[in-house]
N, C-alpha and C positions, 0 to 999 in steps of 0.2 A: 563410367556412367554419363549419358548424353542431360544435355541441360531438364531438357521436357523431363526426363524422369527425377532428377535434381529438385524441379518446384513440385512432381507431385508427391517427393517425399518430406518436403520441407511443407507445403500444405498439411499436409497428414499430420505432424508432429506437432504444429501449431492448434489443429482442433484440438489436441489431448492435451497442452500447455498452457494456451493462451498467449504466450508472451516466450519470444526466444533470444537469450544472447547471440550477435551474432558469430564469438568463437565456439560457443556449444553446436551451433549450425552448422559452421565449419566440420566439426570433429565428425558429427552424425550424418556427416554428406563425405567425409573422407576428403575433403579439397582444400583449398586456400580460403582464407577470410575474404581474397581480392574477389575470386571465383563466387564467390557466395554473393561478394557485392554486387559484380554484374550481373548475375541473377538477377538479384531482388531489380535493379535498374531496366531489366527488359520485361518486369513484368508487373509495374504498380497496380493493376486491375488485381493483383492478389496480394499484394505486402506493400506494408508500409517501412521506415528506417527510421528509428527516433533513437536518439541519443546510443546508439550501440544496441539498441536491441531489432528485435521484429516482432512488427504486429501485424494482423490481417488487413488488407486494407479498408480505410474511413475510420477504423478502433479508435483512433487517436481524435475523432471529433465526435465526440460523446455528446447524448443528448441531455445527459445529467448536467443540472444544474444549481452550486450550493445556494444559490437566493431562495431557488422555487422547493426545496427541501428544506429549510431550515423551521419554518414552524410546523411542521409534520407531524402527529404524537410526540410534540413538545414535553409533555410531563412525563410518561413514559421515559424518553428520555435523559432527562435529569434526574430522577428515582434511580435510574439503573447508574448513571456517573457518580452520583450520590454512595452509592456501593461498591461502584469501582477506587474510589478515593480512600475510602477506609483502610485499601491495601497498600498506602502508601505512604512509607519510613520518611521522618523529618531531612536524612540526609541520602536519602535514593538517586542514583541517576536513572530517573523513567524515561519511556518513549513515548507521546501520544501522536496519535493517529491523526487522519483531517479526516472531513465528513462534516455533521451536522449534528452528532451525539457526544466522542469524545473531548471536544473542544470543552461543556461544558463543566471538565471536570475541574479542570483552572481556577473555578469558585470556591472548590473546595478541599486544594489539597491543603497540606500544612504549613503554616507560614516562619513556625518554630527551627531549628537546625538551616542548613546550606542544599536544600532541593535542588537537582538541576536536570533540565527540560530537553530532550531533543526531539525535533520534530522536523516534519516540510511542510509545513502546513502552514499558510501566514495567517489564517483566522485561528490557529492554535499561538502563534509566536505573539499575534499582537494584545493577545490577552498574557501571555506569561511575562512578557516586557514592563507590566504596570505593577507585578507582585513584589513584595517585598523579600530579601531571603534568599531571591530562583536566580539560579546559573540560566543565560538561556543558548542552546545552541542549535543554531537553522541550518538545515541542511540544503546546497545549493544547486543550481542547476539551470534546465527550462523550466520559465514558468507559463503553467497552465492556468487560465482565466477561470475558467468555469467551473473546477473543484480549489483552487487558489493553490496548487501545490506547486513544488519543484519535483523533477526527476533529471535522472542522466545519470553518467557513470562517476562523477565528481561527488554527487551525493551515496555513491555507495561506495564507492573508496574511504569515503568519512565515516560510516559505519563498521566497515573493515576494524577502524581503529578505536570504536567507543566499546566502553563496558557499561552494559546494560542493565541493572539489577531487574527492570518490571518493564514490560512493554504492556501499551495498552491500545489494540486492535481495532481499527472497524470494519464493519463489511454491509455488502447493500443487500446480501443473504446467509444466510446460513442454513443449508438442506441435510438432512440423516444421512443419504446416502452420497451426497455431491459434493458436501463441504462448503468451504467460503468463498466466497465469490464477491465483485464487487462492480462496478459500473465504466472503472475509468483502466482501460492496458495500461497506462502507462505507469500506474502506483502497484503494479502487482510487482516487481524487483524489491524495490525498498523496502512492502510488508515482508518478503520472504527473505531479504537480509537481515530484517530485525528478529523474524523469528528464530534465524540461526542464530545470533546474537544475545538473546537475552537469557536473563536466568531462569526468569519468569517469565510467562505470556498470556495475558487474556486477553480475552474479544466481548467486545462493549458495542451491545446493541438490543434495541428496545424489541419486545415480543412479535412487531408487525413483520420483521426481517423473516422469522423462523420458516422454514419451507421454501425460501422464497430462492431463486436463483437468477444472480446477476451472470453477463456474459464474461469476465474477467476471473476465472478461477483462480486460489491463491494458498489454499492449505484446505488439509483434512481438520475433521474435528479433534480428534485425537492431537493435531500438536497442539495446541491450547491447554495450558493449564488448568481452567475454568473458562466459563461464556457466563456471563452477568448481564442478566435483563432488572427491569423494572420488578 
């Protein structure tokens, strides 16, 4: 297989993904990781290379930004976290998401038993740091400014190793036939680590999401346990 035909397969699988490891690239090109890499180097007008994965090129500089989303159907919001929290055991290990909805569930989990938090998210972390009670553990990486996360392969090798009793989801849409989607390439690994991961999983997100489709696809509705709005 000549390179040319190489990117326009690697193109192709990318629209229907979003986000590729680069040995899954490998395996579905039939070549080497190295092969793959000079690829992706002769041709940055199509792909980008962050932390072991590939994304389309510019994904990685998102127009999203968690300042300009945060008071956004604020109540909405917290209503829906307000009922995400109720499903969670004094001694659970959960997962919460970043974004600008699940962070506020931190208010209101339980402060009773040994809680303990994982997340990448440091607008999640630096509220779980002040609770009394919470284990808290971050997951590491690059970090991204503008949704405050980490990603890379160090933060999913940590996943690899946690047991998860509840994970709690975000997404910037949720569509009937499209599923979840969300704003930033580079967080779609981690939610799909976690959703292999957990025993449980819902997605926490206020009624303005429904219909809506962000360019980062990341699961069906079907792997969710429940979706908890306001």
């Amino acid at each position: 297989m000549k390179k040319a035909e190489r990117l326009e397969r690697l193109d192709d699988r990318l629209k229907d993904a979003g986000v590729l490891h680069l040995s899954d690239a490998a395996s579905h090109l039939g070549v080497s990781e190295m092969t793959v890499r000079r690829d992706l180097a002769s041709a940055p007008h199509l792909f980008s290379y962050l932390g072991g994965y590939i994304l389309p090129a510019g994904s990685e500089r998102s127009t999203y930004r968690l300042d300009a989303e945060a008071d956004t159907h604020s109540e909405a919001k917290d209503l829906a976290c307000q009922k995400a929290s109720r499903l969670v055991e004094p001694d659970d290990t959960i997962f919460i998401d970043c974004g600008t909805t699940t962070p506020r569930m931190t208010e209101y989990l339980p402060l009773s038993g040994k809680l303990t938090v994982i997340t990448y998210a440091m607008n999640v972390a630096e509220r779980v740091m002040k609770r009394p009670n919470t284990n808290l553990i971050l997951l590491g990486g690059l970090f991204h400014a503008s949704s405050q996360t980490f990603s890379g392969d160090e933060a999913l090798r940590s996943v690899e190793r946690l047991g998860i009793s509840k994970a709690f989801l975000s997404a910037g849409g949720l569509h009937s036939q499209h599923g979840a989607t969300c704003s930033n390439f580079h967080e779609v690994p981690i939610k799909q680590a976690v959703l292999a991961r957990a025993g449980l999983s819902y997605l926490v997100i206020d009624s303005s999401k429904l219909e809506k489709i962000k360019p980062a696809y990341f699961a069906t509705t079907d792997q969710f346990d429940a979706v908890i709005t306001e």
